[in-house]
N, C-alpha and C positions, 0 to 999 in steps of 0.2 A: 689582546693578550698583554698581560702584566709581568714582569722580569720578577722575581722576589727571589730573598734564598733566606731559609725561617725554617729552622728547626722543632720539628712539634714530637710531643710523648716520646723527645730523647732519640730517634731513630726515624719519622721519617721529612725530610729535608724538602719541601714546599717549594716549589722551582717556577713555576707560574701560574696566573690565574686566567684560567679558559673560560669562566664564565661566570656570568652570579644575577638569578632571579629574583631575588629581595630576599629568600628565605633561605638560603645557601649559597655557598662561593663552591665551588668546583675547582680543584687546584690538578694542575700537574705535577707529581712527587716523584723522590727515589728514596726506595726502600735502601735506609743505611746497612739492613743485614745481608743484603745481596747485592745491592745495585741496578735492581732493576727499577722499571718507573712504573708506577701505577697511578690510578687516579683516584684522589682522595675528595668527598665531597665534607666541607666544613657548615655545621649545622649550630649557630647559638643557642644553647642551654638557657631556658627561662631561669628568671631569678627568682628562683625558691629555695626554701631549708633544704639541708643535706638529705635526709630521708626521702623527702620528695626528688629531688635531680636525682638519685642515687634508684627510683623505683622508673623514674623517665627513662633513664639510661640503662635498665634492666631489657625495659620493654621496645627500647629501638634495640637492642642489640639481638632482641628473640623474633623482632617482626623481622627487622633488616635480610637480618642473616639466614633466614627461614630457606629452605632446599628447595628449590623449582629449575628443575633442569630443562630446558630447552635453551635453543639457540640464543633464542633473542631476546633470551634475560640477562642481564651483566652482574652478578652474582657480587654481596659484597661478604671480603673476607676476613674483616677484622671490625671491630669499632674500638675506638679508644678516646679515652675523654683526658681534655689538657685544657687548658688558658681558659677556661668558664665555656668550650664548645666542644661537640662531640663532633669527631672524624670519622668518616665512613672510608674502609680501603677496599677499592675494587679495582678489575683489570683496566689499563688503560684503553681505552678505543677513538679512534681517531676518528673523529664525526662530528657532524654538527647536529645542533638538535633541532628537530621539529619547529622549535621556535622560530629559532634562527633562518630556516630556510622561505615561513611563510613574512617574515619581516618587508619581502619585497614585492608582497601581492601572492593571490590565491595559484594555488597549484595544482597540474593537468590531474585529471579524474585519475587516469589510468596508474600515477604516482601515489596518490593520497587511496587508493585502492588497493594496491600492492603494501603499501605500509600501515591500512588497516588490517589486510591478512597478517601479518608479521604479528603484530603487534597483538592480534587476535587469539594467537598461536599461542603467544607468552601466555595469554590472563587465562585461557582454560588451563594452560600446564599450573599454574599458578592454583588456580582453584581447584582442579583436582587434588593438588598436595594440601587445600583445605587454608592455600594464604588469597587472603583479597591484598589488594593493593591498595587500595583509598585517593591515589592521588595520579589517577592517569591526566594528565596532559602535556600541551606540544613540549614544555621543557623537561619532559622525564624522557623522552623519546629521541634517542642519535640514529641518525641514519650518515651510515658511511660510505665513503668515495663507492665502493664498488657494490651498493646497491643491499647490504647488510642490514637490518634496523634492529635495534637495542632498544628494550625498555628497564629505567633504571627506578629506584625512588619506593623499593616497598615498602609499607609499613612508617614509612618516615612521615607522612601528615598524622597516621593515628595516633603515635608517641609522642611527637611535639607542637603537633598543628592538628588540634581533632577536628578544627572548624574546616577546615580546609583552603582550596582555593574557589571563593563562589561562585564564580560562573561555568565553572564545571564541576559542579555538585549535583549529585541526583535529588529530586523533589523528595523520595523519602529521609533520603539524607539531612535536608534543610528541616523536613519533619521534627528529626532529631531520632532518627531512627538509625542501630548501628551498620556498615558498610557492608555489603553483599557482594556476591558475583554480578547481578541484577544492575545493581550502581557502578561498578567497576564496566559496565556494559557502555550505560547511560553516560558513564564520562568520556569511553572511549568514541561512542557517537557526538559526543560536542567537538571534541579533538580534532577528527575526520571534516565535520561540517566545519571547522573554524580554518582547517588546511583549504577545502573545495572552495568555499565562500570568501575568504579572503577576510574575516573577521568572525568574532565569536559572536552567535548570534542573541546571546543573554548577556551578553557585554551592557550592563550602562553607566550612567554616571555616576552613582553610588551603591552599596554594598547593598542597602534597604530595595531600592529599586532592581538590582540585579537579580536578587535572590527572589524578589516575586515574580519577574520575568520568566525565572526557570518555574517559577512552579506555575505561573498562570497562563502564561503566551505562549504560539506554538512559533516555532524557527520557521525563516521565509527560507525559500530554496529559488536561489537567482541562476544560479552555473549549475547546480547539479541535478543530473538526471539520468535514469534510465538506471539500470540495475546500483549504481551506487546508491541512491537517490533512494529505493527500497529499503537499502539494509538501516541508511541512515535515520529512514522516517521509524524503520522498526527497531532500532535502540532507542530513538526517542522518545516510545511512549511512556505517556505519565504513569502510568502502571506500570509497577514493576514486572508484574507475570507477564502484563500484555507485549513484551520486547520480544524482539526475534533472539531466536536461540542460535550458539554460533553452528549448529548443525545446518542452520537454514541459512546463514550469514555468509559461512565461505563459499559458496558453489557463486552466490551472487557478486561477490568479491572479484572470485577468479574471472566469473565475466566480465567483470568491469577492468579486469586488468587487460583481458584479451581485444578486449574493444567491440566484442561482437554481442550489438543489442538484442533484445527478443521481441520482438515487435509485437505491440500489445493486440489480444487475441481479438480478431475482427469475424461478424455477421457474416457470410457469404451471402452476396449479392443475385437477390434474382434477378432471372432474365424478362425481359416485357411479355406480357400475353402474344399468344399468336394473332394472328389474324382470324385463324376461325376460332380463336376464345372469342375475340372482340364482338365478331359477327353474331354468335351466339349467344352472348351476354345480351348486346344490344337487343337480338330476338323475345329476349327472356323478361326484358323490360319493360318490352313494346307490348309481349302477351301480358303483363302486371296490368297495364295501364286501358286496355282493353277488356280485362274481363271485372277492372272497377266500373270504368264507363258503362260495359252492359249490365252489370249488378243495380248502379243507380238508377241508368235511364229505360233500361228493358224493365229490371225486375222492382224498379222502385224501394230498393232495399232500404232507403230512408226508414221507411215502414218497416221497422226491424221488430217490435211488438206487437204483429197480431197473434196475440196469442188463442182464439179462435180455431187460427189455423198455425200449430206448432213446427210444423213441416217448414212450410214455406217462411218461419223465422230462421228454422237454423239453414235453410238453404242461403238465403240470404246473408248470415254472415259466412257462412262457409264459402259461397261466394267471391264476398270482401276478403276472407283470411288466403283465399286462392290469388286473388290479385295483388293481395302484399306481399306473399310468398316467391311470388312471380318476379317481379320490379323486384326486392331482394336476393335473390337466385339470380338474377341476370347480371348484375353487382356483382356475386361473388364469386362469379367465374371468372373475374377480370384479378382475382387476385390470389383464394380458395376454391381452388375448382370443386373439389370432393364436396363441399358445403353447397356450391351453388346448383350441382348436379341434384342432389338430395333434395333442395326445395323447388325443384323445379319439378320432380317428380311430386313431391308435396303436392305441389299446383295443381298440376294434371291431375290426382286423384280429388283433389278437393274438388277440381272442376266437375268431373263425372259427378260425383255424390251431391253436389248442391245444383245441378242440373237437370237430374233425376228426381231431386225433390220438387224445384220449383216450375219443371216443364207439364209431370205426370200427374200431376197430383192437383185438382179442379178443373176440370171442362171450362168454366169460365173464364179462363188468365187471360189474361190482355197484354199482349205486348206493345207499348207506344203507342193503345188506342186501339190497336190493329190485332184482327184472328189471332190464335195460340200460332197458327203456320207458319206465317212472315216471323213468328217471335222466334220460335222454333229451329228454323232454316240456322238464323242468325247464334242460335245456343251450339248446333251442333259445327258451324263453322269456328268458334271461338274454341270447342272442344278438341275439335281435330289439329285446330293451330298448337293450343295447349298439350296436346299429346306428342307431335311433331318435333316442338323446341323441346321437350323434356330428353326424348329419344338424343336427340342430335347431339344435346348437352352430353350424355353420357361416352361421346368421341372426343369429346376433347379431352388431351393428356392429363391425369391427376396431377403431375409433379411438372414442378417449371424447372427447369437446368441452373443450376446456380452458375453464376459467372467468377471466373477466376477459380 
């Protein structure tokens, strides 16, 4: 702080300087009509013709002054122009700002989350009375001894700084496009990320570079997480529409101020097969592998086109399609019961049908050389196995217990 005593527009008496961002000095005053102390923010007036400062200082004094009642707006209630600067007088508040507090490294979630709510609170009262603000960041924002937070600074980049401050400019903004609710979002999520993170993440080393930062590159997220972490990725989209809305904003906010995470929505775990899945599976696989063996080596189903005898081709792969059904049905009772049950029933009937075809059907068949009988024996024991494991399968539980 600065000791001064400087009387400005005749009446109010300039007593110290609290602070000064390059683009305003922040004075501590006393109003000479009453005596009391308010706080005046001094603003240098461009050097332009009378007409032009004369329509600047129309239009700070309409953004300025513009009516938004909530708490944590610090209302300015005069402006008055003297010494080639325009003075903003509003209520004194004893706080430091934003700036100032993240100067000595980044700050607890649970704080930089509490003072986005606040702060969040102002920009819709603000925008429902139809004012944007244009120029959220840490140095518009006091936060006081007892946990208060003020946002100060309306309208004052639009009328004298329409470029703004660039590393917290919205991408439509740098477009050249005019300030919105939308943007006033987007600045407020740099703000927050630049409190969380401990520096502004479109921060570089020139103006050129910074401002394509914000429009091209997305912000790392090193500290912050878990519902802050949300609201902050969802102001920052590059799309204006695509930003979260502050309806969705506070509920995430207040968590983050409460501390209580929502742990991201997790799969419920199943439990291992049983043992008589296993045992059944492994049956199921063992009849697959068995009724290919007797397809190829009984029924020679190589010979898949004698077309000749029509029969005994589609036995044959009916055969095969029963054996793959099988060996895959035994699979999938180790993990899909309801599926593995189903082809394993598959099985068994394809077994009967291509059994049917390829046993009854010529006097002549040969099995391995040997009588239709030996072949035969051998068909109807492969059947009865196939009918057996299908039955069994259908005792094992559809649904495995999830764990947890």
């Amino acid at each position: 702080m600065t000791a001064v005593s400087r009387t400005t527009a005749e009446r109010y008496t300039l007593l110290e300087k609290l602070g000064d961002d390059g683009a305003a000095v922040l004075w501590r005053a006393e109003d000479g009509s009453g005596g009391r102390q308010v706080a005046i923010k001094e603003l240098p007036l461009p050097a332009v013709d009378e007409a032009t400062r004369a329509a600047l200082v129309e239009r700070l004094r309409r953004e300025a002054m513009a009516g938004v009642d909530h708490p944590s707006v610090v209302p300015v209630h005069e402006v008055v122009v003297a010494d080639g600067a325009a003075f903003l007088v509003m209520d004194l508040v004893e706080a430091r700002t934003l700036e100032d507090l993240t100067s000595s490294g980044p700050l607890e979630a649970r704080f930089v989350a509490e003072i986005g709510g606040r702060v969040l609170g102002a920009l819709v009262a603000a925008h429902t009375a139809g004012v944007v603000h244009g120029d959220v960041r840490p140095a518009n924002i006091l936060v006081c001894p007892d946990g208060a937070v003020k946002l100060t600074g309306f309208g004052i980049a639009k009328a004298l700084d329409p470029a703004g401050t660039p590393a917290f400019l919205s991408p439509e903004t740098i477009a050249g496009h005019e300030g919105t609710p939308h943007s006033d979002l987007w600045s407020l999520g740099v703000t927050l990320l630049s409190a969380s993170e401990g520096g502004n993440p479109f921060q570089r080393g020139n103006v050129a570079a910074t401002l394509y930062a914000v429009v091209n590159e997305q912000p790392s997220f090193t500290r912050t997480y878990g519902p802050l972490a949300d609201v902050l990725r969802g102001l920052l989209a590059k799309a204006p529409q695509a930003r979260i809305l502050p309806d969705h904003a506070f509920p995430l906010l207040a968590q983050a101020v409460s501390g209580v995470e929502t742990p991201a929505p997790q799969r419920p775990g199943l439990r291992p097969p049983s043992v008589f899945a296993v045992l059944a599976g492994v049956a199921g696989m063992v009849l697959g592998f068995a009724l290919l063996a007797n397809a190829m080596l009984v029924h020679q189903a190589y010979y898949f086109f004698e077309f000749a005898h029509l029969s005994i081709t589609v036995g044959d792969a009916g055969l095969v399609l029963a054996g793959v059904a099988a060996v895959a049905g035994g699979a999938s009772l180790l993990v899909r019961v309801r599926a593995g049950q189903i082809m394993l029933s598959v099985s068994a009937l394809l077994t009967l049908l291509s059994l049917c075809l390829l046993t009854f059907v010529g006097e002549d068949r040969m099995h391995l050389g040997l009588p239709v009988q030996p072949g035969f024996t051998m068909d109807v024991l492969v059947l009865v196995f196939a009918f057996i494991v299908a039955g069994v399968a259908w005792f094992v539980p559809a649904k495995r217990p999830a764990v947890g």
